[in-house]
C-alpha positions as CSV (number, residue, x, y, z in Angstrom):
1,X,-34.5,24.4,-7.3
2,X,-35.8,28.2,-7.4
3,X,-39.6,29.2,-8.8
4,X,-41.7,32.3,-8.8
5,X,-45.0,31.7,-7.0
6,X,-48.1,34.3,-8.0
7,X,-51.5,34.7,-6.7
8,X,-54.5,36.5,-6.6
9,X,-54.4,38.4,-10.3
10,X,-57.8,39.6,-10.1
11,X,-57.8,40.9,-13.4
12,X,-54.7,43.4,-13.0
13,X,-52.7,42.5,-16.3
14,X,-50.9,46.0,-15.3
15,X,-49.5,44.3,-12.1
16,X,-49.1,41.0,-13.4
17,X,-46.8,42.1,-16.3
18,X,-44.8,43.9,-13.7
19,X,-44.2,41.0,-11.5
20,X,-43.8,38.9,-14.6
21,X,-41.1,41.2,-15.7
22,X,-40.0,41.1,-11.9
23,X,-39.6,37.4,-12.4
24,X,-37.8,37.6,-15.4
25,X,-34.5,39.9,-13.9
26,X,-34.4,37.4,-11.1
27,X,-33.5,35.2,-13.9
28,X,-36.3,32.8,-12.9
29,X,-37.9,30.6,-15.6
30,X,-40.8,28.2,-13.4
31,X,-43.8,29.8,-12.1
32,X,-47.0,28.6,-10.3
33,X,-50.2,30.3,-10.1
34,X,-52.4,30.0,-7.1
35,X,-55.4,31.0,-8.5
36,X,-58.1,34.0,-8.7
37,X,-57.5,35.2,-12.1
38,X,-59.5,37.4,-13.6
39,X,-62.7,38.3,-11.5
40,X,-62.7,42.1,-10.3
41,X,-63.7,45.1,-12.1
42,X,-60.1,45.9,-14.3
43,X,-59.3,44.0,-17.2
44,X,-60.2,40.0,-17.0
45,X,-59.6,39.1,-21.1
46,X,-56.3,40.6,-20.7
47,X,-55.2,38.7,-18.0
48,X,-56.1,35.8,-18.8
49,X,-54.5,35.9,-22.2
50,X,-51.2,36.1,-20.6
51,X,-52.0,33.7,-18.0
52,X,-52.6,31.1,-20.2
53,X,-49.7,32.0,-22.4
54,X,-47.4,31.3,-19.6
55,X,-45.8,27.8,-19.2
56,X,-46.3,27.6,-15.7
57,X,-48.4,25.2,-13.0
58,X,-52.1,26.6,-12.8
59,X,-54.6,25.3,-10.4
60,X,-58.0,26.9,-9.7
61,X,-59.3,29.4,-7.6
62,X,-62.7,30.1,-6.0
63,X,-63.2,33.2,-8.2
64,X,-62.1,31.1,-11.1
65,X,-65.1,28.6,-10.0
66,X,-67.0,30.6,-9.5
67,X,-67.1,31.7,-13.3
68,X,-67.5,28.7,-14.7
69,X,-70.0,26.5,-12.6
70,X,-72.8,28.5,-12.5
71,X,-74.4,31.4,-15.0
72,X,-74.0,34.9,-15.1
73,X,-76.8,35.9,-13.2
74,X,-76.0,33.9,-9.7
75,X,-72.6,35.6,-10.2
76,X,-71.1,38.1,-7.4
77,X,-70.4,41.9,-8.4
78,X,-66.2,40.7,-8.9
79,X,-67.4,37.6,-11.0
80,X,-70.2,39.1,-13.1
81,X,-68.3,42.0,-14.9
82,X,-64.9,39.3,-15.8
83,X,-67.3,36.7,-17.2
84,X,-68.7,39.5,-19.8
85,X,-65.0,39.9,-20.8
86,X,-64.4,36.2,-21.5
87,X,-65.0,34.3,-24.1
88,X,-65.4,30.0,-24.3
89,X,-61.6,29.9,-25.1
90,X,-61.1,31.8,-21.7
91,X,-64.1,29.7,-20.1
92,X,-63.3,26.3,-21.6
93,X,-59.5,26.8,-20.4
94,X,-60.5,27.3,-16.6
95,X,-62.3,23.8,-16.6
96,X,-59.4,22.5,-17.1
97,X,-57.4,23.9,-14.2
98,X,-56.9,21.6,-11.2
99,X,-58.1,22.7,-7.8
100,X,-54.9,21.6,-6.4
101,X,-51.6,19.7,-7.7
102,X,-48.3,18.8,-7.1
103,X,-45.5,20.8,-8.2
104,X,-41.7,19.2,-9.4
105,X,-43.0,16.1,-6.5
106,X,-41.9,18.5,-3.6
107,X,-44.7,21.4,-3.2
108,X,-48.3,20.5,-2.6
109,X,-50.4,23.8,-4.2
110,X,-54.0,24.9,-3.5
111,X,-55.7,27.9,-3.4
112,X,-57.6,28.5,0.0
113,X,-57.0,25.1,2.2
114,X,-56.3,21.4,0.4
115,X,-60.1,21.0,1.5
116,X,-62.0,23.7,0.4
117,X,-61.3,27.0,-2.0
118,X,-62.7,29.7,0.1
119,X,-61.9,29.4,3.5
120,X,-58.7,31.4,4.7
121,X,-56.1,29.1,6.2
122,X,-53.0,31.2,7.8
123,X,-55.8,34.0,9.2
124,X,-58.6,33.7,11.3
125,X,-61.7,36.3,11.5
126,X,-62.5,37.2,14.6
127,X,-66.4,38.0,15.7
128,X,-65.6,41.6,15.4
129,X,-64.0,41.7,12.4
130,X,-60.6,41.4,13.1
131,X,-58.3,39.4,11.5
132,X,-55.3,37.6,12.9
133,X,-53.1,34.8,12.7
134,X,-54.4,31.3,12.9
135,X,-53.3,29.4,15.7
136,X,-50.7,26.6,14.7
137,X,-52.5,24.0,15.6
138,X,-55.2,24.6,13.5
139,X,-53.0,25.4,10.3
140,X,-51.6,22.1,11.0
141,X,-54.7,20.2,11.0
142,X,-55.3,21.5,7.6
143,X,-52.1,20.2,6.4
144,X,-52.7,16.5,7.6
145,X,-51.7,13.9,4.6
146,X,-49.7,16.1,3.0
147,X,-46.0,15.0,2.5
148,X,-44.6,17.7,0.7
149,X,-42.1,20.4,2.6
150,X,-43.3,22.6,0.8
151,X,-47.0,23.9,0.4
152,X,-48.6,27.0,-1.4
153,X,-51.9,28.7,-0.4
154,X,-53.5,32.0,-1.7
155,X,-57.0,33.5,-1.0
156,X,-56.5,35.5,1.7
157,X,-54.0,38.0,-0.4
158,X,-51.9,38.2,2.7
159,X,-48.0,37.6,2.3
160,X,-47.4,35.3,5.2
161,X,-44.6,32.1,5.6
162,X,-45.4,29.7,8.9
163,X,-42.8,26.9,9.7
164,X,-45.0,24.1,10.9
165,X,-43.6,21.6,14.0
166,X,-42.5,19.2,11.6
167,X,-40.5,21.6,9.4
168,X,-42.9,22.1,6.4
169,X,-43.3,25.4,5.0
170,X,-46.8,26.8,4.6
171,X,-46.4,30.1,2.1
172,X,-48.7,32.7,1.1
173,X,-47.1,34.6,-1.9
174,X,-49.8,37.5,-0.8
175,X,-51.9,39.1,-4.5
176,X,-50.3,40.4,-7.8
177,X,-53.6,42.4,-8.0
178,X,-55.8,43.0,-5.1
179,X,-53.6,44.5,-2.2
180,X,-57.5,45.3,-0.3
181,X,-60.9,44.2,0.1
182,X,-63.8,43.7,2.1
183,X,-65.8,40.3,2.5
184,X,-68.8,38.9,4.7
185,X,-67.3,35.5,5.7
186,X,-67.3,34.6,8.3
187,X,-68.3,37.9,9.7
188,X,-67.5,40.8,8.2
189,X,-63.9,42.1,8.0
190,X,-61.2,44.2,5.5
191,X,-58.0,42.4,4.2
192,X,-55.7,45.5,3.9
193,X,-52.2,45.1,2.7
194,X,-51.0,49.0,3.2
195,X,-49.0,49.7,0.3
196,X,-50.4,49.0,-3.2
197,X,-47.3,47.2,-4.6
198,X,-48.0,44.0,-6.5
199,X,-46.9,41.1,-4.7
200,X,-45.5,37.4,-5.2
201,X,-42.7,35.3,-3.7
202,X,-39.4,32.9,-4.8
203,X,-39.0,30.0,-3.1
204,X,-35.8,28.3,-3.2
205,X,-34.2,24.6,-2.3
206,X,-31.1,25.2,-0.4
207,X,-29.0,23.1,1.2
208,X,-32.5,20.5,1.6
209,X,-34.4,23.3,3.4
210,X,-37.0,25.5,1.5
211,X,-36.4,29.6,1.9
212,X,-38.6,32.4,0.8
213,X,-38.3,35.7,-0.4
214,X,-41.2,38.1,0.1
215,X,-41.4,40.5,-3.4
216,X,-43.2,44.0,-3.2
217,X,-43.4,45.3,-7.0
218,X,-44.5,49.2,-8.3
219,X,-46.7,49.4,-11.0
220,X,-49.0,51.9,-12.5
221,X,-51.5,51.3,-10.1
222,X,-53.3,54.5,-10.4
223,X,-54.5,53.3,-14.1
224,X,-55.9,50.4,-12.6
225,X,-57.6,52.7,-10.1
226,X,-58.9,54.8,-12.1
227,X,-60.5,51.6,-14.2
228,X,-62.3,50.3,-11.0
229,X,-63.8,53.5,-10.9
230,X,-64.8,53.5,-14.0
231,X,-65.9,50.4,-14.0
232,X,-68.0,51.5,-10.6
233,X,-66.1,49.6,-7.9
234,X,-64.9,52.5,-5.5
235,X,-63.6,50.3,-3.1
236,X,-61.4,48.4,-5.0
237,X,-60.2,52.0,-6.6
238,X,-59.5,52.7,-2.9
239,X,-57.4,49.5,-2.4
240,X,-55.0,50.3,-5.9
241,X,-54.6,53.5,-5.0
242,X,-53.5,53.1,-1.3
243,X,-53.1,49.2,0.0
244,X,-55.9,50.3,1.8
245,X,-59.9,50.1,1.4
246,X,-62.0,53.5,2.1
């Protein structure tokens, strides 16, 4: 058993056709998606057209709620501009996205935590901003009742694999779209990933232990730069351009 796992879109169809191409000379043909599709200021209509074209095992991220459970103008600057993008189609098709699932009986998906879709699982935020590795413990306590080896988070756009005690595999594919941001939650802090290659990862069955391969894909990223700045987000220019935000 080998599948593609994505995350984190953001409205980067540039990215996600790369990685989708990516996918394609590995000669995989399964693919989840982890959620946060289209919100950010780049191209959400496009995206989501060829997210929901692909057969693949959706479920639902905070962004994605976000922009369908409450109107326009109690929307966040990433959620706001998409929203004007989409159409019901788009709209109608996102209420009908799990929040989390169960992939081929053997990987247990979510976006943030199993619990709750915007709290970062694998990190922890520090008081002063900085962000580092959740202690094991704590990851495990967030994977209690789940009996798949394998589980799936996104959210924090951070590529990360931690083996628990009992040998399940907690994987972060990292973000197709976003390799940077800034946020206020907990405290605030900047997720940097320091290169802007899109990102996703295989996973593969062998010999009854789950592997994973880490994927770093070039794209024309400076387009998609230069549309968050036209589009008057600076800081997610910054993150396309570099991996980091300035």
């Amino acid at each position: 058993m080998r599948f593609a796992a994505i995350a984190d879109v953001h409205g980067n169809y540039l990215a996600l056709e790369a990685v989708l191409a990516d996918i394609r000379a590995q000669g995989i043909s399964e693919i989840v998606n982890l959620g946060d599709m289209a919100s950010g200021p780049l191209d959400a209509r496009r995206a989501m057209d060829a997210l929901m074209a692909l057969d693949a095992a959706h479920v639902l991220g905070n962004h994605d709620r976000w922009l369908i459970d409450r109107p326009p103008e109690k929307m966040g600057s990433w959620d706001r501009p998409a929203h004007a993008q989409l159409d019901a189609g788009h709209l109608d098709w996102l209420r009908t996205v799990p929040s989390t699932r169960i992939f081929r009986d053997q990987v247990f998906l979510c976006h943030a935590t199993p619990a709750d879709d915007n709290v970062y699982w694998l990190e922890t935020v520090m008081p002063d901003g900085s962000v580092k590795m959740s202690p094991r413990e704590a990851i495990e306590k967030q994977a209690e009742g789940i009996s798949q080896p394998l589980i799936l988070c996104a959210h924090t756009h951070v590529a990360r694999a931690v083996r628990l005690s009992d040998g399940r595999l907690v994987v972060n594919p990292g973000s197709v779209g976003s390799p940077g941001f800034s946020y206020s939650v907990p405290f605030p802090h900047l997720i940097e990933a320091g290169t802007p290659d899109a990102r996703y990862a295989v996973l593969e069955l062998v010999a009854g232990s789950w592997r994973v391969t880490f994927r770093h894909v070039a794209y024309d990223n400076q387009a998609m730069a230069a549309l968050a700045r036209r589009n008057g987000n600076a800081e997610f220019a910054s993150a396309l351009e570099t991996g980091w935000v300035r």
